[in-house]
C-alpha positions as a LaTeX table, in Angstrom:
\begin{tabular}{lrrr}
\hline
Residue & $x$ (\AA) & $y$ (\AA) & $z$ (\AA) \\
\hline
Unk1 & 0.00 & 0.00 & 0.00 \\
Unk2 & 1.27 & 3.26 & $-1.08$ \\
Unk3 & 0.34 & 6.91 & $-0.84$ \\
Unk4 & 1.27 & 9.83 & $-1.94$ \\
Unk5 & 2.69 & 12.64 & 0.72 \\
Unk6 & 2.90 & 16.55 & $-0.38$ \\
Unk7 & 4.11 & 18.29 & 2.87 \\
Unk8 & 6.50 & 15.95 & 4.47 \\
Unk9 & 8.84 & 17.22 & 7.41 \\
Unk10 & 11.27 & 15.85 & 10.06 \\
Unk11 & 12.16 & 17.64 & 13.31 \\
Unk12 & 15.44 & 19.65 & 12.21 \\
Unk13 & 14.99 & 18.93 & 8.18 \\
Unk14 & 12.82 & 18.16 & 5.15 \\
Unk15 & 12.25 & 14.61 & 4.48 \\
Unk16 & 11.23 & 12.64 & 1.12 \\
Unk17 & 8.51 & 10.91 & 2.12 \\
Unk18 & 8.03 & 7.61 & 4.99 \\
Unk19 & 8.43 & 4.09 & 4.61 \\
Unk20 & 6.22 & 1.86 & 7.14 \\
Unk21 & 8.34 & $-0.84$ & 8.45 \\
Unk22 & 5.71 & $-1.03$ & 11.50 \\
Unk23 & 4.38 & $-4.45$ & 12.64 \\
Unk24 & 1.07 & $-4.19$ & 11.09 \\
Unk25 & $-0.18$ & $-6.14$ & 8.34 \\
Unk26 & $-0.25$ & $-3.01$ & 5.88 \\
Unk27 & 3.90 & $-2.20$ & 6.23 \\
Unk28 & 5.82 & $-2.48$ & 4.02 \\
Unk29 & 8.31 & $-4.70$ & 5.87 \\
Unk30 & 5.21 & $-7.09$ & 6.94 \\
Unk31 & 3.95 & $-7.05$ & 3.45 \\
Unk32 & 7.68 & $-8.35$ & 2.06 \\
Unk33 & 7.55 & $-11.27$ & 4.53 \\
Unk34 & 6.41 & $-13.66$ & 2.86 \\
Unk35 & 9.50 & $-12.97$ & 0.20 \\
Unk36 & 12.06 & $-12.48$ & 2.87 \\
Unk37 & 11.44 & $-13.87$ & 5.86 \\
Unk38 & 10.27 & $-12.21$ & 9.18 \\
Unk39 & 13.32 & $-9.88$ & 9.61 \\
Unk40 & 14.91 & $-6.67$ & 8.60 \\
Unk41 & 17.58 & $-4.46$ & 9.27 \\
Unk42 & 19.07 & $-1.06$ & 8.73 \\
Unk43 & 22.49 & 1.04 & 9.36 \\
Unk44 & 21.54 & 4.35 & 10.23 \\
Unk45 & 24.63 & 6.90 & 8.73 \\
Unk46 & 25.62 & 9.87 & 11.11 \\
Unk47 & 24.11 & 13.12 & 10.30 \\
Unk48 & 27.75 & 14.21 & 9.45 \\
Unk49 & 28.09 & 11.53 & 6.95 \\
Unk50 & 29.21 & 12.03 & 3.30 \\
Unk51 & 25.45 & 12.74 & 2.07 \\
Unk52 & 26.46 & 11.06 & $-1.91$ \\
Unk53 & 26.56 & 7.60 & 0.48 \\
Unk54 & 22.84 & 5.97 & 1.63 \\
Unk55 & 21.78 & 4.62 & 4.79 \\
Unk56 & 21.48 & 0.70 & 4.55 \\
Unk57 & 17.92 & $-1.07$ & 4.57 \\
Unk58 & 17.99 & $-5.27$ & 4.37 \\
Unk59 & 15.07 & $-7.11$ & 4.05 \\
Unk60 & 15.74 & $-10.77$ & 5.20 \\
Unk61 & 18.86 & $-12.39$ & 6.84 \\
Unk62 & 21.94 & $-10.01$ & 6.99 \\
Unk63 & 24.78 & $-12.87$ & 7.96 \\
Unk64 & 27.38 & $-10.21$ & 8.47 \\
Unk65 & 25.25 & $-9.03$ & 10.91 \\
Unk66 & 24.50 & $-11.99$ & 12.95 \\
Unk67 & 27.66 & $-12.36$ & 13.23 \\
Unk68 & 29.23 & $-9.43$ & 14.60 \\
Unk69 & 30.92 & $-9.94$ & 17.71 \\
Unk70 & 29.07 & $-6.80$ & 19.26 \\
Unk71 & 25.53 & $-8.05$ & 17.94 \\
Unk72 & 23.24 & $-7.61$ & 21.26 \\
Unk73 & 19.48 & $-8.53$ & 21.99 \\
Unk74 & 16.41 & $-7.49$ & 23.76 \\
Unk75 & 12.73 & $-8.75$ & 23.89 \\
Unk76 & 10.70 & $-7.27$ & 22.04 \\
Unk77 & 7.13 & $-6.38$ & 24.53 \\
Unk78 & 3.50 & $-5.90$ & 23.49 \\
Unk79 & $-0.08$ & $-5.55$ & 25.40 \\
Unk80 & $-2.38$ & $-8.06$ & 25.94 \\
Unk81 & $-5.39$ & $-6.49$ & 23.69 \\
Unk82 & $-5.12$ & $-5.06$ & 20.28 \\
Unk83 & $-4.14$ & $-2.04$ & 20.53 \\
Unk84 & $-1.14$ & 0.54 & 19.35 \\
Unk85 & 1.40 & $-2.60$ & 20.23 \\
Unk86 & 0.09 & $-4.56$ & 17.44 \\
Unk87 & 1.43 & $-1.76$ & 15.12 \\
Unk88 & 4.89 & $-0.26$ & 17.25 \\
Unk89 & 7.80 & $-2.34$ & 18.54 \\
Unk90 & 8.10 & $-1.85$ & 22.24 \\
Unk91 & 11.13 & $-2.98$ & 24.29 \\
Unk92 & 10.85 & $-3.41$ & 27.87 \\
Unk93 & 13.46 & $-0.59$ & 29.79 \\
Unk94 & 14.59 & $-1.33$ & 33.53 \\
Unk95 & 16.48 & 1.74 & 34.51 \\
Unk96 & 18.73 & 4.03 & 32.53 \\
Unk97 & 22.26 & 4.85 & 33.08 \\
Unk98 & 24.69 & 8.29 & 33.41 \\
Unk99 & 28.03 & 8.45 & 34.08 \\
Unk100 & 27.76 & 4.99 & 34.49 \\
Unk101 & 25.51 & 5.09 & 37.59 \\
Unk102 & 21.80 & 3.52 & 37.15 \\
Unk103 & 19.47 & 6.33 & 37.96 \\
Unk104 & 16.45 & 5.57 & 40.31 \\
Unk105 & 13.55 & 5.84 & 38.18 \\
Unk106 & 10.06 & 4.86 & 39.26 \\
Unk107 & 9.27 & 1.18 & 37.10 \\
Unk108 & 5.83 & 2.27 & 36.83 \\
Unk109 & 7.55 & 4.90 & 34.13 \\
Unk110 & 8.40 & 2.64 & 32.08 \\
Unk111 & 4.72 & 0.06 & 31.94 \\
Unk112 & 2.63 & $-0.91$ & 28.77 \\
Unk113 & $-0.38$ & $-1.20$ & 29.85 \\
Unk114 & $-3.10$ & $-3.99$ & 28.39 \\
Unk115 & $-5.06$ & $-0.97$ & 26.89 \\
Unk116 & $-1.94$ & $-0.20$ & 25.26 \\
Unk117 & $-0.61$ & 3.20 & 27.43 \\
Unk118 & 2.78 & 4.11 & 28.06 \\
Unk119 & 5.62 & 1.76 & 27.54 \\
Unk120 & 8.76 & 2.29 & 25.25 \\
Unk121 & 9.00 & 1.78 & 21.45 \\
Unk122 & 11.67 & 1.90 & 18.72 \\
Unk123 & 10.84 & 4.18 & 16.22 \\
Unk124 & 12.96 & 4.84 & 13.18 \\
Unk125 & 10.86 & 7.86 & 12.19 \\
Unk126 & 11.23 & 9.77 & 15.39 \\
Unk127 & 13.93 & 12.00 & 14.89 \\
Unk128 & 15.04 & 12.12 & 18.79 \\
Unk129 & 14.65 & 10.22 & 21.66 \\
Unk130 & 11.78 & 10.61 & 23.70 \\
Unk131 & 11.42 & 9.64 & 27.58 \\
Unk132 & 8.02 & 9.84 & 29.60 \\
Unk133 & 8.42 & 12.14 & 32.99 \\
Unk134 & 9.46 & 11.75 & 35.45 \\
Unk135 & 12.24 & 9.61 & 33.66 \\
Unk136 & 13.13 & 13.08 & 31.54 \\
Unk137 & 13.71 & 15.06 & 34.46 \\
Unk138 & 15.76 & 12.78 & 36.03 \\
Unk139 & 17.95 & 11.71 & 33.51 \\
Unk140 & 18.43 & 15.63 & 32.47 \\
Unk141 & 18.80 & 16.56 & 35.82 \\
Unk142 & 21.79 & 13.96 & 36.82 \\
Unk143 & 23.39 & 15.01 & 33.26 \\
Unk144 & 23.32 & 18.80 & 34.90 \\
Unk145 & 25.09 & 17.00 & 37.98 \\
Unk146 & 27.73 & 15.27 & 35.97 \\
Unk147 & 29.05 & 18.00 & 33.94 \\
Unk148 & 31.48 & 20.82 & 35.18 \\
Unk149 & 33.56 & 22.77 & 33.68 \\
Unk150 & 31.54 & 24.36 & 30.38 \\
Unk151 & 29.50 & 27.37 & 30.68 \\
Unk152 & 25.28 & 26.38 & 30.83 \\
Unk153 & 24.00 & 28.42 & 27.85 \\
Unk154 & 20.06 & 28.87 & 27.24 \\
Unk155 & 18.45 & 30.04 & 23.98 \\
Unk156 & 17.79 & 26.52 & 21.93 \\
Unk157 & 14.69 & 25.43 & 22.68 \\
Unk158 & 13.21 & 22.86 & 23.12 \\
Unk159 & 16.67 & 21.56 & 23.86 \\
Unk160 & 18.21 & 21.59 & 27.41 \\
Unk161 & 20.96 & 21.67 & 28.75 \\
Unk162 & 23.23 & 22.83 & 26.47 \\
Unk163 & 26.98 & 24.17 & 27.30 \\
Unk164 & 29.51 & 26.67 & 25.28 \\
Unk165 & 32.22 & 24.16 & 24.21 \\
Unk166 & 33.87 & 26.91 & 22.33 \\
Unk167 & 38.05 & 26.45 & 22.49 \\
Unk168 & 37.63 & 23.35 & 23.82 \\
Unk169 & 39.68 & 20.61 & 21.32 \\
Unk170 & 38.32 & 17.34 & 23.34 \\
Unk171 & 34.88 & 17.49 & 24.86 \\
Unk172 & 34.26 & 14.99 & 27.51 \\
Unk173 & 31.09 & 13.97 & 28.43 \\
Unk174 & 28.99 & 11.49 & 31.02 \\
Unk175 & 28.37 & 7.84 & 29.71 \\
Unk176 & 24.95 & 7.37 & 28.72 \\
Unk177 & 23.32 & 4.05 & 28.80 \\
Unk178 & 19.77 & 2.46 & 28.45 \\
Unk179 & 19.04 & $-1.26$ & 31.04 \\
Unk180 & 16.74 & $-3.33$ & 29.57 \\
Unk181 & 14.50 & $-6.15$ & 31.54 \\
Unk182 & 15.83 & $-8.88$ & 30.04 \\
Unk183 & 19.46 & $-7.79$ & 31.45 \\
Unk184 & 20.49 & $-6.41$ & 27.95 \\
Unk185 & 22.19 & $-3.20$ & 28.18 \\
Unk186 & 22.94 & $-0.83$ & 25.19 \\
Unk187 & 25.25 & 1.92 & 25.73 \\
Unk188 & 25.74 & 4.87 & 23.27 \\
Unk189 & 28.73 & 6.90 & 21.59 \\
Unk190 & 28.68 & 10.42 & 23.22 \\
Unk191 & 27.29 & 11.88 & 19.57 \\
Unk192 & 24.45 & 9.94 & 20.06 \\
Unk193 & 22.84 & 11.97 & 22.84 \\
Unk194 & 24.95 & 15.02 & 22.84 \\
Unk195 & 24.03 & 16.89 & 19.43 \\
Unk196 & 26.27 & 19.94 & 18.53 \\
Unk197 & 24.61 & 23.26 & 17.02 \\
Unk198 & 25.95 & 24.80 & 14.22 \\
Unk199 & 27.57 & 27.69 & 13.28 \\
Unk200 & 27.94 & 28.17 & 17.35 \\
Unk201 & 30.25 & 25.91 & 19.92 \\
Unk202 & 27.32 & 24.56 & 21.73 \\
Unk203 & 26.24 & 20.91 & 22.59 \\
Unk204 & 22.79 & 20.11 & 23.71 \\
Unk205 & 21.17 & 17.16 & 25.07 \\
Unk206 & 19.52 & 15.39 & 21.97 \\
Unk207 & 16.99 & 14.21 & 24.55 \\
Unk208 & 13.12 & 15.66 & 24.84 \\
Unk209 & 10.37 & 14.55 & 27.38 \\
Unk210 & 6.56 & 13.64 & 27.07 \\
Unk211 & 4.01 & 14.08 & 29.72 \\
Unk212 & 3.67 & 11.41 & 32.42 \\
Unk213 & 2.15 & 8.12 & 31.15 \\
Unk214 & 3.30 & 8.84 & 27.64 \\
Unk215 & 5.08 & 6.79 & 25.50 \\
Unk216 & 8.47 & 6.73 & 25.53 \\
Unk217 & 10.31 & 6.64 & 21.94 \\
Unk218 & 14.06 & 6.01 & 21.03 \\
Unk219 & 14.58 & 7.99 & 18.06 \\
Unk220 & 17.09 & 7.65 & 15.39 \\
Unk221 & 19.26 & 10.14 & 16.23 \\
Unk222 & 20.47 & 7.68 & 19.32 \\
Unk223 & 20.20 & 4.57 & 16.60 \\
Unk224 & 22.94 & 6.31 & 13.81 \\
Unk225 & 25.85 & 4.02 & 13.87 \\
Unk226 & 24.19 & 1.29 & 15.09 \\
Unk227 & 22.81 & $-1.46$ & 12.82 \\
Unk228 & 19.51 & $-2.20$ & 13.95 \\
Unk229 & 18.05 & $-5.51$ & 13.71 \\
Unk230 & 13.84 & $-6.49$ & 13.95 \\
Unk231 & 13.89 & $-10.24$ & 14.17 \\
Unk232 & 10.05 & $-10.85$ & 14.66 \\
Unk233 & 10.59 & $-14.48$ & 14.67 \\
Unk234 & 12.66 & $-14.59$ & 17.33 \\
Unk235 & 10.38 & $-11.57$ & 18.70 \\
Unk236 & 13.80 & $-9.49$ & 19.32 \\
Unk237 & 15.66 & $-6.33$ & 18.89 \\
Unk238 & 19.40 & $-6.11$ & 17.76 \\
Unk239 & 21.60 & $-3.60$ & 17.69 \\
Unk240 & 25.56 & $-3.62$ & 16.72 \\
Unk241 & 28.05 & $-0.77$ & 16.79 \\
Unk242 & 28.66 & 0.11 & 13.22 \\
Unk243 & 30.07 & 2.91 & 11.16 \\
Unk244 & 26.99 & 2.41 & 8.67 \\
Unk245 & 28.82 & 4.99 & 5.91 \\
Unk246 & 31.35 & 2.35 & 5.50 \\
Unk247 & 28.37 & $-0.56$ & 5.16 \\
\hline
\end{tabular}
């Protein structure tokens, strides 16, 4: 099923159109299954990537993939009606980690509901990452504790905090980490959650928050460099470390 889309728009730029690779019967990547199998992948290039190279989308088995050494796994979670988790792929999060401490969240943050509410998906077509409060707060609020020595700066909505990194030749930065249930833990490069703003020497956190109960949604800004793996037979999620311009 196609369609045809005339005003089509991303968070910091344009964008060509969208691709459903949801789990619904009408996607695209559910309609190929039958050709491919029940998996699919993609390498997600930096946005500082030469732009003449493409991202990387694989329908069916990728075996260089599967066998990276760094290849990692999580459940894939869904509700126990039909609802919105028939359609999104939601992974179950424990905690979340900065500066490698696990931050004391309250698990009811994090729930999917049977009607479908809350929980945490995977979204390809969400530009950032998106965390239900009070998880937001608290993971922006130990970032604000962890970092010393660059100047707070304000003025980049809806981006916060962000620091004047001007002069500075090597910026360093609190580990940033996301605990899953299932014990799988997937830890992220420091351009992953830290985007810089250009022409200016600033660096925000590429992290937003929804209201409480909301979904939470890791975007593809955190998923660049990371080949991403949806193996709904095995009802999983993988992720590798990758420099995807060089796939």
């Amino acid at each position: 099923m196609f369609g045809c889309g005339h005003w089509n728009r991303g968070l910091f730029h344009g964008a060509a159109g969208l691709l459903g690779l949801g789990r619904g019967p009408l996607s695209f990547a559910s309609q190929l299954q039958s050709l491919y199998g029940h998996s699919f992948s993609y390498c997600l290039m930096d946005r500082n990537s030469n732009t003449s190279v493409s991202s990387k989308l694989v329908f069916g088995e990728d075996k260089e993939l599967l066998n990276h050494p760094d290849l990692n796994f999580t459940s894939f979670v869904g509700g126990g009606k039909e609802n919105s988790a028939d359609t999104f792929y939601y992974v179950q999060i424990k905690s979340v980690m900065v500066g490698g401490k696990v931050l004391e969240i309250p698990k009811e943050t994090w729930h999917l509901s049977e009607e479908g509410a809350g929980g945490t998906i995977i979204d390809s077509g969400t530009t950032l990452t998106y965390f239900a409060e009070p998880a937001y707060e608290i993971i922006k609020d130990a970032f604000m504790k962890e970092i010393k020595g660059y100047q707070l700066v304000e003025g980049f909505p809806p981006l916060k905090p962000c620091y004047n990194v001007s002069g500075i030749e090597k910026i360093e930065l609190p580990d940033f980490g996301i605990l899953f249930a299932d014990g799988a833990v997937w830890e992220f490069p420091v351009e992953n959650y830290f985007i810089q703003i250009e022409p200016v020497d600033v660096v925000c956190l590429a992290i937003l928050g929804t209201p409480r109960s909301s979904l939470s949604i890791i975007g593809n800004y955190q998923q660049q460099n990371f080949h991403i793996l949806y193996d709904m037979k095995e009802s999983r999620l993988g992720y590798a470390p990758m420099k995807c311009a060089d796939v």
